[in-house]
C-alpha positions as CSV (number, residue, x, y, z in Angstrom):
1,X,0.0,0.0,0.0
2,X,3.2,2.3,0.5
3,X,4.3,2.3,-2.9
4,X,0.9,3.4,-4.1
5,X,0.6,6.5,-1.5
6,X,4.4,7.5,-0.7
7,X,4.9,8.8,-4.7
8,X,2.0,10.8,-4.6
9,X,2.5,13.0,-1.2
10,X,6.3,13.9,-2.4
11,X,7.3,15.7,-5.2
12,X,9.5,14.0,-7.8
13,X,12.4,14.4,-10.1
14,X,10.6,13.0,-13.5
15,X,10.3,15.9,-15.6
16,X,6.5,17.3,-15.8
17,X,6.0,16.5,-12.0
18,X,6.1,18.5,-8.9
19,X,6.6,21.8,-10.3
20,X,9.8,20.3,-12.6
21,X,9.1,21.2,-16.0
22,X,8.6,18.2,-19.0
23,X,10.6,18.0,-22.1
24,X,9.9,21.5,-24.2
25,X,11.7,22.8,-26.8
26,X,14.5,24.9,-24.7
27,X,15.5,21.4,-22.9
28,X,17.0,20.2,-25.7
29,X,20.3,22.0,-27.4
30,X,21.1,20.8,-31.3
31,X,24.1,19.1,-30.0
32,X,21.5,16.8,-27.8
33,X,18.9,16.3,-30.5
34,X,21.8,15.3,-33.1
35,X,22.9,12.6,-30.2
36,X,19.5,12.1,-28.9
37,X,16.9,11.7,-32.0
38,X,19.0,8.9,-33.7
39,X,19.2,6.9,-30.3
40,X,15.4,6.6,-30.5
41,X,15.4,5.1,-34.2
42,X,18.6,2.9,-33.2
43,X,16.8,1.6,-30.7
44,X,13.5,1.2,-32.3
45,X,15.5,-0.7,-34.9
46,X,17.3,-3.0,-32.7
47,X,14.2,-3.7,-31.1
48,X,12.4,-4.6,-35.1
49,X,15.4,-6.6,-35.6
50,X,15.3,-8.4,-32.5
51,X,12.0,-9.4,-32.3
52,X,12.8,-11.0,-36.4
53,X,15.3,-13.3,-35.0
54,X,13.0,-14.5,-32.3
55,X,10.4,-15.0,-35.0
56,X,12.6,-16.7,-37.5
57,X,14.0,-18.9,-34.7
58,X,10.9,-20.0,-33.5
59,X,9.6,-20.3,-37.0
60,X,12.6,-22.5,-37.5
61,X,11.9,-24.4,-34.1
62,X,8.4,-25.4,-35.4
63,X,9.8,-26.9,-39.1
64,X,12.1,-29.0,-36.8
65,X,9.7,-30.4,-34.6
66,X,7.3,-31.1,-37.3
67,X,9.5,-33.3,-39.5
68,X,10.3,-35.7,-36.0
């Protein structure tokens, strides 16, 4: 029951709570969004790619167990 009540009676570091601003358009300098904007799509990516080998292997897993 703590972890529900505790967060909401203290203010918090997460930007957009407590008075602490969110992400706006001063936050960010070019030399962060040239850093952190292509993060975000490597990521994404990585994740895409990921999830094709688990698909493939398991794709591969069934063709195995269906010629036993």
């Amino acid at each position: 029951p703590l972890i529900f009540v505790i967060p909401r009676l203290t203010d918090s570091l997460h930007p957009g709570n407590g008075g602490n601003p969110a992400i706006g358009s001063e936050d960010l300098d070019n030399t962060m969004r040239l850093v952190f904007y292509p993060a975000v799509i490597g990521w994404t990516l990585i994740g895409y790619w990921i999830s094709q080998l688990l698909w493939r292997i398991n794709r591969l897993r069934e063709r195995l167990l269906d010629e036993e």
